[in-house]
N, C-alpha and C positions, 0 to 999 in steps of 0.2 A: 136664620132670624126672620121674623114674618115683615111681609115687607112695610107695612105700617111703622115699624120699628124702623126700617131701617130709611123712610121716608121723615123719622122724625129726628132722627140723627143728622140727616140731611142739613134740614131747616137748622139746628144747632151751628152747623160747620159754616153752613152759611153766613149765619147773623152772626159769627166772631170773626167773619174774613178770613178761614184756612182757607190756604191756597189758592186765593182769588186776591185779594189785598193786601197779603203780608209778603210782596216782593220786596220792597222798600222798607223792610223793618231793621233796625238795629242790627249790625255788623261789626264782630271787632276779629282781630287779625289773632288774637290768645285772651283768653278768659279774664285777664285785669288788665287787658290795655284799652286806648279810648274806647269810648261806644260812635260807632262811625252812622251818622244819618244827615240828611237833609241839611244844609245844602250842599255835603259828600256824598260820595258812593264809596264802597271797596271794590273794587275789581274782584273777579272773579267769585265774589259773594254777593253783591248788586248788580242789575242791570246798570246799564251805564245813564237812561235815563230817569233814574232814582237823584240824579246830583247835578250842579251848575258847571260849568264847562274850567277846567281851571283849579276844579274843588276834587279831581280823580284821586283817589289811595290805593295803594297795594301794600300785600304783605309782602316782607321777605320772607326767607327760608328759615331763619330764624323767629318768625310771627313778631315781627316788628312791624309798624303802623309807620309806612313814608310815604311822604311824602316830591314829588320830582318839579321844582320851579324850570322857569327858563334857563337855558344854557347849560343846563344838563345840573344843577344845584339839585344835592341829595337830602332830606331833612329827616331824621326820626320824630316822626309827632309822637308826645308824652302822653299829651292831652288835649283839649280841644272843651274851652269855657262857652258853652253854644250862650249861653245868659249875657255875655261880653262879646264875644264875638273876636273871640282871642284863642290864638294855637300857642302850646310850650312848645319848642323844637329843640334837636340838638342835632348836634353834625357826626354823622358814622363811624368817622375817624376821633373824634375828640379833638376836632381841630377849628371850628367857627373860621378861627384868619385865614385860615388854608383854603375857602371859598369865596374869601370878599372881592376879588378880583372877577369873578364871573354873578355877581349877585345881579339881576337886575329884573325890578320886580313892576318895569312901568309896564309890563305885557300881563303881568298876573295879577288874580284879583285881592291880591295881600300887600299891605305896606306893614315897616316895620313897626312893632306897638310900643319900644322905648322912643321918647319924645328926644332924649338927648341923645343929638346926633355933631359929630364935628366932622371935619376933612382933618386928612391924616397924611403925613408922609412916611413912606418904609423905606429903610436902611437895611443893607448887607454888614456887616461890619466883621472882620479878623480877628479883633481884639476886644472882649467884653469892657469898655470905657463906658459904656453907655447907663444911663439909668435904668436899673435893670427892673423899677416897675412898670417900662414901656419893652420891655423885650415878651416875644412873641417865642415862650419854652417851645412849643408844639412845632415851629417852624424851622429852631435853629437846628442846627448840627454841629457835628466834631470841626472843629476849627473855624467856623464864625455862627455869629449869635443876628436875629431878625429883631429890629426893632423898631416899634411905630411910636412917630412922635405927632402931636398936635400940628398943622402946618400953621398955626401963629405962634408954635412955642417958639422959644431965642436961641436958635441952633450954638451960637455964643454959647450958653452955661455948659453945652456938651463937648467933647471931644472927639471928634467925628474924622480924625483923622486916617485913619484908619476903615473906614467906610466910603461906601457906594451907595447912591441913592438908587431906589431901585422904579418905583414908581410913586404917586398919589393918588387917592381915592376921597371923595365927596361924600357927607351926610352917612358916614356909617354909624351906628347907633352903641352907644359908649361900653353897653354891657358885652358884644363881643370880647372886649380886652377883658374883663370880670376872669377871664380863665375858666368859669364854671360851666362851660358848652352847654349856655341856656341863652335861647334864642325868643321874644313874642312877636310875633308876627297876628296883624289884626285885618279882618275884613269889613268891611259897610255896609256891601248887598252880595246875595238879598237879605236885608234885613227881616230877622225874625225874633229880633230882642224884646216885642213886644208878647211876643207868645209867649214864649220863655217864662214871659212876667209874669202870665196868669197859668201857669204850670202847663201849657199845653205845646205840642210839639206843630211844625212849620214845614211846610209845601208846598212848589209851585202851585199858581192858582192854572187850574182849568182856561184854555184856551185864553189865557194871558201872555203879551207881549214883553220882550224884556226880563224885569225882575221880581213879576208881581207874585206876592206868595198870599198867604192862607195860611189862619189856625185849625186844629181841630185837634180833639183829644187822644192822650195819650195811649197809646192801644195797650192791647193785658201783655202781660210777662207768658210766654210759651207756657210757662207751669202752667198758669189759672186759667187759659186756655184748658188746656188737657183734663183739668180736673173738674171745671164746669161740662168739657164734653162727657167726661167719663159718668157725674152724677146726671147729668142726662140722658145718658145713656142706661144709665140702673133705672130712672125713671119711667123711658118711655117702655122698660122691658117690664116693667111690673104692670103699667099700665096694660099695656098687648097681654101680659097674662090672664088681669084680671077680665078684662072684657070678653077674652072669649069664651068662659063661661057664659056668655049673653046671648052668645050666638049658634 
């Protein structure tokens, strides 16, 4: 190809950011699971400083989207509402109660996004007596059943004789008990809900402290990439053909 050509294919690849800009683009772990960006990374598909500290994902082996909090909590992210600033999660096992014990999210930058939250006490119990819309299916087993009760409910209407208390737990958020292993969990910063607004995508700002970020617009889809490069490409060859008849 004359090099004119291929000096003008250059200038194309350049002014759409191949491979100069698009380290930090759009990442997902399988073709309809979230779209992973700013203020995420994926491992092994992102550099790591593509995302906010706290914000890491990896895939599994199965191309699942998880998520890993403190204390070793494992979470399947569903989705991820970048306009909210809200993840759906679910737990591996199908178990949500089977982590609440190690949950603790004052080191991470997510709190939970259901507002309703109680303290709870858990019972072991031998003998199913209990209200079985506080029993924990996923927890119990062959010969006793897990159940969480309200710690202001009136242990009175139960019959708990048959039970051991096991421990209590503070501010857990009501939808775990829902049974449907759907988990929201919400972040604040860095805030990019305003970009969002105006249809554009959000990134650390340049030699900003903290959590300052920046909009700017949403880059092409790989296709229209390719097919602006390609009709520029027929162009600038027709061009170089026709010229050198000039010369």
């Amino acid at each position: 190809m004359d090099l004119s050509v291929v000096g003008l294919l250059m200038l194309v690849l350049v002014g759409h950011g191949v491979g100069l800009n698009d380290l930090c683009q759009e990442a997902r772990c399988e073709k309809h699971g979230p779209a992973v960006r700013f203020p995420f990374s994926l491992r092994e598909k992102q550099p790591d400083n593509c995302g906010y500290p706290g914000f890491e994902l990896s895939c599994t082996d199965r191309r699942e989207t998880l998520l890993q909090l403190p204390n070793s909590v494992k979470l399947y992210v569903n989705k991820i509402d970048y306009a909210s600033q809200l993840i759906i999660a679910s737990d591996p096992d199908q178990c949500l109660p089977g982590q609440l014990r190690h949950f603790n999210l004052s080191t991470s930058p997510f709190k939970f996004g259901d507002m309703e939250q109680d303290d709870y006490a858990f019972f072991n119990c031998t003998s199913s007596k209990g209200d079985t819309s506080l029993q924990l299916a996923c927890l119990s087993g062959p010969g006793y059943d897990i159940f969480a009760y309200f710690s202001s409910y009136p242990i009175g209407y139960s019959d708990l004789t048959s039970c051991t208390k096991m421990y209590n737990l503070s501010s857990i958020p009501r939808e775990i008990f829902w049974q449907n292993n759907i988990l929201h969990l919400n972040w604040s910063g860095p805030e990019c809900v305003h970009c969002e607004a105006h249809g554009k995508f959000c990134r650390s700002k340049n030699n900003s402290a903290g959590l300052g970020t920046e909009c700017y617009d949403k880059p092409k889809s790989k296709e229209d990439i390719k097919k602006k490069i390609e009709a520029s490409g027929e162009n600038s060859a027709n061009l170089a053909f026709s010229t050198s008849f000039l010369t």
